[in-house]
C-alpha positions as CSV (number, residue, x, y, z in Angstrom):
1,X,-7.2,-56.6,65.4
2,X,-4.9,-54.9,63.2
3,X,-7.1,-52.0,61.7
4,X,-4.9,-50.4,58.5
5,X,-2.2,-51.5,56.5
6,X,-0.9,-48.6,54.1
7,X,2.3,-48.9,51.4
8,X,4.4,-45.6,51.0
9,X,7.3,-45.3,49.0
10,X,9.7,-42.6,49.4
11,X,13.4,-41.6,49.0
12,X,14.3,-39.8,51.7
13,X,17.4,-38.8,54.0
14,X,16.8,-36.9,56.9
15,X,14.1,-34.4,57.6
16,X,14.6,-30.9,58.8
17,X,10.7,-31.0,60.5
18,X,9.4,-33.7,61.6
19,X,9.3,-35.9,64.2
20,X,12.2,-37.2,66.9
21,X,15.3,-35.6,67.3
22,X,14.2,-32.8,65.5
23,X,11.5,-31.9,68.3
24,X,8.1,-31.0,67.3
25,X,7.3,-27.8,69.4
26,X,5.8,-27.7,72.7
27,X,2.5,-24.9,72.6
28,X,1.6,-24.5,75.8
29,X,-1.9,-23.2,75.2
30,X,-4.2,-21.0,77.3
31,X,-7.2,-22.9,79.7
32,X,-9.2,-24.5,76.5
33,X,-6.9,-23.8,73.6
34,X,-6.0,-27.2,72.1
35,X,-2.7,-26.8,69.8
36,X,-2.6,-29.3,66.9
37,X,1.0,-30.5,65.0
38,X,0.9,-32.4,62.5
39,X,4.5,-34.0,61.1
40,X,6.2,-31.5,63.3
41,X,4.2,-27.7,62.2
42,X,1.6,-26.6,63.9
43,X,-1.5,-26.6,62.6
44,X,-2.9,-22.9,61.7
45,X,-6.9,-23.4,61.7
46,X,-8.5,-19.9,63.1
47,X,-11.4,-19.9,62.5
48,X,-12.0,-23.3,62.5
49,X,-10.0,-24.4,65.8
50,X,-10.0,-27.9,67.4
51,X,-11.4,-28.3,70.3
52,X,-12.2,-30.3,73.7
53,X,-15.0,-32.6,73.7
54,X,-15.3,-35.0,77.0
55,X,-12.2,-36.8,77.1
56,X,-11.1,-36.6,73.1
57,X,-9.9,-33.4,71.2
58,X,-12.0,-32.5,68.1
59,X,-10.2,-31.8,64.7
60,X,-11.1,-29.6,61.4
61,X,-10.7,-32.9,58.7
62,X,-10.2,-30.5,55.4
63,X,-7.3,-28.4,57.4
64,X,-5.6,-31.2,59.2
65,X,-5.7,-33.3,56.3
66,X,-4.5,-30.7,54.2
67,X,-1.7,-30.1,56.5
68,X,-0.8,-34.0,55.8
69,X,-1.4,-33.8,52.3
70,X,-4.2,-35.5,51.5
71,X,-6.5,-34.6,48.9
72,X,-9.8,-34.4,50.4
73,X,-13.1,-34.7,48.8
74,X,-17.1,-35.2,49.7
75,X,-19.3,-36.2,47.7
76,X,-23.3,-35.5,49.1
77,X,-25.2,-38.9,47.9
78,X,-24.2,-41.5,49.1
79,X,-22.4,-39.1,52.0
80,X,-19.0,-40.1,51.6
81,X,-15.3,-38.5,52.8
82,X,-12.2,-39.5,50.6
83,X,-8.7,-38.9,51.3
84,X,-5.9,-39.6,48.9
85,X,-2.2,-39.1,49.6
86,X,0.4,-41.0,47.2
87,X,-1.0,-44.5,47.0
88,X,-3.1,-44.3,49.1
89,X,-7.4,-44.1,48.8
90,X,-9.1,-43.8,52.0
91,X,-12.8,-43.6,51.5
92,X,-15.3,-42.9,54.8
93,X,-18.7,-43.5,54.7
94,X,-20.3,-41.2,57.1
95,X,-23.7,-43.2,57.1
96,X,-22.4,-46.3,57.2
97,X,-19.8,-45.7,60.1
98,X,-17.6,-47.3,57.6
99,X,-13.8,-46.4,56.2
100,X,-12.1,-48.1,53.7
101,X,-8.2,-48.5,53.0
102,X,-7.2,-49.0,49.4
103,X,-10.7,-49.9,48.1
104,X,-9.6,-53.7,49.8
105,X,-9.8,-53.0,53.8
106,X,-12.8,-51.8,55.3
107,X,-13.3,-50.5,59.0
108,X,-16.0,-49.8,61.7
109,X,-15.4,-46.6,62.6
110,X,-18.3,-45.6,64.8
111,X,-16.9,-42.3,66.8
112,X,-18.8,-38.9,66.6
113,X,-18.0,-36.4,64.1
114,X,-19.5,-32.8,64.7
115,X,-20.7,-30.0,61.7
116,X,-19.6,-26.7,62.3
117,X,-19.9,-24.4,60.2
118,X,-20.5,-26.5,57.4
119,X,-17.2,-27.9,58.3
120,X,-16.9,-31.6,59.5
121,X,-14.5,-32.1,63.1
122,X,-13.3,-35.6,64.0
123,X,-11.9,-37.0,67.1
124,X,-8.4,-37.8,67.5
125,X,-9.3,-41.6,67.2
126,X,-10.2,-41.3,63.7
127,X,-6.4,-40.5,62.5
128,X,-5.4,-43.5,64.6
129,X,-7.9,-45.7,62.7
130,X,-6.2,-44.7,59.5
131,X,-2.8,-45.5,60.8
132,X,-1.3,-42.5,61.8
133,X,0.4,-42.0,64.9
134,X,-1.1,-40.2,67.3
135,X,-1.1,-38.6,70.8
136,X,-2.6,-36.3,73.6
137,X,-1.2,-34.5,76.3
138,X,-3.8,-33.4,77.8
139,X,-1.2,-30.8,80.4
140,X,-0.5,-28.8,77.4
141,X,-3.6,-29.7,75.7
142,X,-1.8,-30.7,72.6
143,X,-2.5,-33.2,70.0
144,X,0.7,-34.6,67.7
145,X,-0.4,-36.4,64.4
146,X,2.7,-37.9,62.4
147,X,2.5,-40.2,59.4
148,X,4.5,-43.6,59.2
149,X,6.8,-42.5,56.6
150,X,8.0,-39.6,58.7
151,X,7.4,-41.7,62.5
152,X,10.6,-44.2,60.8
153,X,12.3,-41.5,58.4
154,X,13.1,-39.3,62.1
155,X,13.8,-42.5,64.2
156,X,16.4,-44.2,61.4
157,X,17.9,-41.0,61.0
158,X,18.7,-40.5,65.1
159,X,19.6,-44.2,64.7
160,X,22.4,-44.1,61.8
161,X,23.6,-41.2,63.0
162,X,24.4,-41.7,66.6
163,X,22.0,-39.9,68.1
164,X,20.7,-41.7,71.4
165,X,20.1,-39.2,73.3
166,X,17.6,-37.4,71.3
167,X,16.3,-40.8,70.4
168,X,15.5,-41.3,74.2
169,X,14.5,-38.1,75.1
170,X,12.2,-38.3,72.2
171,X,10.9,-41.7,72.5
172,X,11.5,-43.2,75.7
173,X,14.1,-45.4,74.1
174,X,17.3,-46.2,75.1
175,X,19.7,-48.4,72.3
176,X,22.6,-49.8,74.2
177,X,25.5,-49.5,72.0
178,X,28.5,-51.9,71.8
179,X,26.2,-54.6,72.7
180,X,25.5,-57.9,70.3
181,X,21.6,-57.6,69.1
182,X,19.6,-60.7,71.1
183,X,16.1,-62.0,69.9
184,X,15.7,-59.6,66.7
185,X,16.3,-56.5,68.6
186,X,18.7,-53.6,67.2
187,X,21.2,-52.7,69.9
188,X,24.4,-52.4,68.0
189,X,24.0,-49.6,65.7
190,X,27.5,-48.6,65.0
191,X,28.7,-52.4,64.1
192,X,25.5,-52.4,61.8
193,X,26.0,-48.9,60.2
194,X,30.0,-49.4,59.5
195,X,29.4,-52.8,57.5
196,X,26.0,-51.0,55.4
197,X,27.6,-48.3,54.5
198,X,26.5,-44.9,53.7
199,X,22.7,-44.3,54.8
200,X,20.4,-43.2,51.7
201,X,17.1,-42.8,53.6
202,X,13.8,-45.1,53.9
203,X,12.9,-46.9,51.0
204,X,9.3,-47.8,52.2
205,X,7.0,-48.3,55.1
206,X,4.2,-49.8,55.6
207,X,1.8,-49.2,59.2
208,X,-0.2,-51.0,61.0
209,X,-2.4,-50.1,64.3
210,X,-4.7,-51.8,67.3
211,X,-5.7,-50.3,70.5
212,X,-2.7,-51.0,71.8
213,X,-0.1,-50.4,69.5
214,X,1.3,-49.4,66.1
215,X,3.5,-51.1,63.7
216,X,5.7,-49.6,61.4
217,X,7.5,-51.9,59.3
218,X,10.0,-50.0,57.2
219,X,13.1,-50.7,55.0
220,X,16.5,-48.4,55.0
221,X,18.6,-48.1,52.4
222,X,22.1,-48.5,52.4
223,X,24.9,-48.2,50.1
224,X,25.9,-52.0,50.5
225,X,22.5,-53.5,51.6
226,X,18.8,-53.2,52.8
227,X,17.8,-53.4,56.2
228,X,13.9,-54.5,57.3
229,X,13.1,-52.6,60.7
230,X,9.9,-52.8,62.4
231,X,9.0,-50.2,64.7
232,X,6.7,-50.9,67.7
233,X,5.2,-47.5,69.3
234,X,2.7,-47.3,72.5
235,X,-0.6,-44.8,71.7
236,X,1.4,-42.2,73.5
237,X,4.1,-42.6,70.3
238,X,7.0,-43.7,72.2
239,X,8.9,-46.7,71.0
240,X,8.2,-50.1,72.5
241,X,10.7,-51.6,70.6
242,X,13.0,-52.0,67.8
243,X,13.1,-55.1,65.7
244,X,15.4,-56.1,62.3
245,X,12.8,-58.4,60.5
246,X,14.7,-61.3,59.1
């Protein structure tokens, strides 16, 4: 069941932080340090620091939010979390277990939150419940939070500009070049990018998640046309496959 749908529009080119080809860094914290990046920066929390709990990694919402750029706000009666980043409103009803997208989608969201020091901590799943892409390795005990716009800003821009390698390294993915595209999927970048034209960045994306995947539908802007991609990640946030939606 598809669990968030989320419209961002941007103007973008490429991004000197982020995720991709321009690698997030690797912390490799000490025996119970978890290290937290969000969009490519690690998150600076002392003195409220995530933390391990069981087999998930506890978050501070306010300063990981923050670091996404959400606006958060609670309001007491009727106990209620709301997060608000360009267009859009996510509103969580702690009581109700309930969190709602856009004031039109509303989720179960049933996971244990923790007060410390009358500041609230969620589990990693929660960010993947509002459709951001997520993942933990728990060797280096690192969590990496990205947001759709900047998951397909960093993957176009390795695309358009040639850059396989990092795109593989990065993502598990490997584009054959020189090869006609079969059933959808982009393997001829060069052919694609010589008729387009100049690259002008990601016009808009729009996410998507389940248990066992996300979706990032997106549309890059060239200087002679539009192309719909749809980018199909695993929970560990490596690509399971490119698509041109026709």
């Amino acid at each position: 069941m598809i669990k968030m749908a989320a419209v961002v529009v941007l103007g973008v080119l490429f991004l000197t932080n982020g995720f991709g080809g321009f690698a997030a860094p690797t912390v490799w914290a000490d025996s119970g340090q978890v290290s937290v990046i969000l969009n490519g920066k690690l998150l600076e929390t002392d003195p409220h620091s995530a933390y391990n709990k069981g087999s998930t990694v506890m978050i501070p919402l306010r300063e990981a939010s923050n670091a996404l750029k959400y606006t958060t706000t609670y309001q007491k009666s009727p106990e209620t979390i709301t997060l608000t980043r360009i267009n859009e409103i996510i509103k969580w009803k702690l009581n109700e277990h309930l969190v709602s997208i856009n004031n039109a989608q509303e989720l179960v969201f049933k996971d244990d939150f923790e007060f410390r020091q009358d500041h609230i901590y969620v589990p990693i799943s929660f960010f993947k419940t509002i459709g951001l892409v997520t993942s933990y390795d728990g060797e280096s005990n690192q969590v990496e939070v990205y947001t759709p716009e900047v998951t397909a800003s960093v993957i176009a821009g390795l695309l358009v500009g040639g850059k396989y390698n990092e795109l593989s390294e990065r993502y598990h993915y490997d584009v054959v070049v020189n090869k006609p595209s079969s059933n959808g999927v982009l393997e001829d970048w060069k052919q694609i990018t010589v008729k387009a034209g100049n690259y002008h960045g990601i016009k808009s994306t729009k996410s998507s998640y389940n248990e066992d995947q996300f979706s990032i539908r997106c549309v890059l802007d060239f200087a002679e046309t539009e192309i719909p991609l749809e980018i199909i990640l695993n929970t560990s946030g490596k690509i399971i496959e490119l698509r041109e939606m026709l």
